[in-house]
C-alpha positions as a printed NumPy array, in Angstrom:
array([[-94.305, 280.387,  95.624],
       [-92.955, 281.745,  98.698],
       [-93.89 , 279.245, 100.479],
       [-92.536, 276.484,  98.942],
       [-89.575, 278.549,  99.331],
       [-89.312, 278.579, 102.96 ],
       [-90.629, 274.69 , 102.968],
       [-87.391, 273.773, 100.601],
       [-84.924, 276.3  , 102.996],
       [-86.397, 274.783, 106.322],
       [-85.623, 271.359, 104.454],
       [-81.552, 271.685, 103.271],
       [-81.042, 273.636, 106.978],
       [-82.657, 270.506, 109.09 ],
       [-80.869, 268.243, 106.757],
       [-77.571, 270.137, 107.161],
       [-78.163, 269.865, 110.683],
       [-78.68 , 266.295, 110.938],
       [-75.472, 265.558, 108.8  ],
       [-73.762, 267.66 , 111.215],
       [-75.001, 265.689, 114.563],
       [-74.849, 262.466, 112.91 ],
       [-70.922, 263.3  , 111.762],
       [-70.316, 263.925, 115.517],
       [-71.37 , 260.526, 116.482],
       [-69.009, 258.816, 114.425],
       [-65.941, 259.741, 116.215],
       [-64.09 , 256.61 , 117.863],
       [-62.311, 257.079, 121.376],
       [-58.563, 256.793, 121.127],
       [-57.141, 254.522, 124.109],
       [-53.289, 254.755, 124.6  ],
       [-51.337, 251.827, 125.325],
       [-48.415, 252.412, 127.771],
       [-45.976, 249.693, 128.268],
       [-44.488, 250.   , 131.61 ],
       [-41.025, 251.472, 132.134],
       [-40.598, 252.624, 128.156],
       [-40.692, 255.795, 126.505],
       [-42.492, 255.448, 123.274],
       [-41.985, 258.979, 122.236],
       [-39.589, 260.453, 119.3  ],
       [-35.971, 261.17 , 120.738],
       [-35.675, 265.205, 122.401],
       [-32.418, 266.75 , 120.317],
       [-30.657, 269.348, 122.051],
       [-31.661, 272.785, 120.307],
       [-27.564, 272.996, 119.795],
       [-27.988, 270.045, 117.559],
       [-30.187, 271.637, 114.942],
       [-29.059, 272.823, 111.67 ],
       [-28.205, 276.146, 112.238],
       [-25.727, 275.536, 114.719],
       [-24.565, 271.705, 113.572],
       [-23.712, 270.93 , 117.438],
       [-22.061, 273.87 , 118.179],
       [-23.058, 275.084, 121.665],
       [-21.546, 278.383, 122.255],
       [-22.46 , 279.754, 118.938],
       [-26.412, 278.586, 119.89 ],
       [-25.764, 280.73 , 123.511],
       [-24.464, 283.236, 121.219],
       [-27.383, 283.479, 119.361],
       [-30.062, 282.895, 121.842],
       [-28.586, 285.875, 124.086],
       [-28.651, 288.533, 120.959],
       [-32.044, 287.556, 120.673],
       [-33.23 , 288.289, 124.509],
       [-31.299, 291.247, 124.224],
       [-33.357, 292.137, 120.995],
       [-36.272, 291.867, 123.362],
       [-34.778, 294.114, 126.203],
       [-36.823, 297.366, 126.341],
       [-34.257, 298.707, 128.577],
       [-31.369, 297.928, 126.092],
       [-33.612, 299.11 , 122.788],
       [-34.228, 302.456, 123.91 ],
       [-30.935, 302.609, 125.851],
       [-32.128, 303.916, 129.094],
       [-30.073, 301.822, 131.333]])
C-alpha cells in the first residue's frame, strides 16, 4: 500500500512539474514600437497639480519642507 503511495506522489509532483515548465514556455516576447521623435507616454503633472494642493505651489513647498524636517534627526531630538 505504501508503495502505491509513493508511485501516485512521484506521479502529481512530476506532473506538477511539467505544468510548471510547460507554462513557462508559453510566454510571448513583447517588442516595443517607437515612432521617431514622439513621446508615447502618459503626460508628467507637476506634484503641485495634484489634489491636495489644486495648483497651489507654495502651499506644496510648504508641505514638502515640514515633512523633511519631520525626518531631521537633528531637529527631532533638538540637538542643534
Amino acid at each position: 500500500m505504501r508503495i502505491r503511495f509513493l508511485g501516485l506522489a512521484a506521479a502529481s509532483t512530476s506532473l506538477t512539474l511539467m505544468a510548471l515548465l510547460l507554462a513557462g514556455c508559453g510566454e510571448k516576447p513583447t517588442v516595443t514600437v517607437y515612432k521617431q521623435g514622439q513621446y508615447q507616454g502618459k503626460p508628467d503633472n507637476q506634484p503641485w497639480e495634484s489634489q491636495p494642493f489644486n495648483n497651489n505651489k507654495a502651499d506644496w513647498e510648504k508641505s514638502i519642507r515640514a515633512r523633511n524636517n519631520g525626518q531631521n534627526e537633528y531637529l527631532r531630538t533638538g540637538t542643534q
